[in-house]
N, C-alpha and C positions, 0 to 999 in steps of 0.2 A: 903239528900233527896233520897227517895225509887225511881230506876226507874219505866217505866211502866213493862221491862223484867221480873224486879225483884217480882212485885205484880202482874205477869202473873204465873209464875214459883211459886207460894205462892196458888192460886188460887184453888179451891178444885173441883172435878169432871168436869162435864160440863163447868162450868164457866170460865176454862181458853181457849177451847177451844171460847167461845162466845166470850170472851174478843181477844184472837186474831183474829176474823171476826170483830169486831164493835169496836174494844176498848177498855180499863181500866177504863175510867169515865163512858159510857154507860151501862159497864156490872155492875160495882158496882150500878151505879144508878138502877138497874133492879131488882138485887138482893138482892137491898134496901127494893122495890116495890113490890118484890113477897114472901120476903122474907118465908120460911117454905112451900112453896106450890110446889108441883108437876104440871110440866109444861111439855107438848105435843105441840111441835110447826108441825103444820100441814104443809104438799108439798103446794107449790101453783103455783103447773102445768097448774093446771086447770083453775087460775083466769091469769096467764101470756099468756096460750094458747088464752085464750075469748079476750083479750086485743091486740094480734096480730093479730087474726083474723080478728075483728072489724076495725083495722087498716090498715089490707091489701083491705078489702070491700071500707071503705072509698080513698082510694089511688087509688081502681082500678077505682071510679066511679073517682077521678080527674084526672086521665091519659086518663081515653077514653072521656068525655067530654069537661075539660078546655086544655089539651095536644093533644086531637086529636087521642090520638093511637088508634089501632084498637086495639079490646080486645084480639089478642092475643099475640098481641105486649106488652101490656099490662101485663099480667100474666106472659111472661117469663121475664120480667123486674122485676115485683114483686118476680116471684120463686127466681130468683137470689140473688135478693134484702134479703129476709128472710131464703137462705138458705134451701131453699123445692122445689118440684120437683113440673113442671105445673098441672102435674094431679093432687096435692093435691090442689094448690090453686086454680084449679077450684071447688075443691069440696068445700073450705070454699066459693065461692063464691056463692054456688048454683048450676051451670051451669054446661051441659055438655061441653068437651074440642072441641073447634073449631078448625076441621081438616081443613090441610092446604090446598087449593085448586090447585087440580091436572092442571099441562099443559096440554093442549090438545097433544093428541099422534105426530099430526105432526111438533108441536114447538118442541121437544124432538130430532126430523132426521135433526132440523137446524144446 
């Protein structure tokens, strides 16, 4: 029996590269499928970015009203959470960034 190594290492251009991301049966089955056709697999930055987005919108609306956080409790829990900085996900949000409120001068000589 062929291993998968071996009908990796057999595999002509692009195809062995797919086959080691997804597979040996996947990629043959593909190659089955597409067989003779030139193939452009497009980025898709753009539909993962819309999808975290949405995800953090949804997340911030359940942290500040079923958790209670105050939105900017909120957002640095989210930045954290996805790895981006609070000014960006305020800006997926909409909103301008809620500065934090200043002590009064004379809490400050306590």
């Amino acid at each position: 029996m062929i291993s998968d190594d071996d009908i990796i290492a057999r595999l002509p251009g692009d195809l062995k590269r797919i086959a080691e991301i997804i597979g040996v049966k996947p990629t043959l089955k593909l190659a089955r499928e597409l067989r003779s056709i030139w193939v452009y697999i497009h980025s898709v930055d753009d539909l993962e970015r819309e999808i975290r987005d949405k995800q953090i919108r949804e997340e911030f609306d359940l942290l500040t009203t079923t958790k209670g956080l105050t939105a900017r409790a909120a957002v640095d829990r989210l930045a954290i959470k996805h790895a981006l900085s609070t000014r960006w996900v305020w800006t997926i949000l909409g909103r301008e960034p809620e500065e934090p409120t200043p002590l009064p001068l004379l809490d400050l000589l306590k």
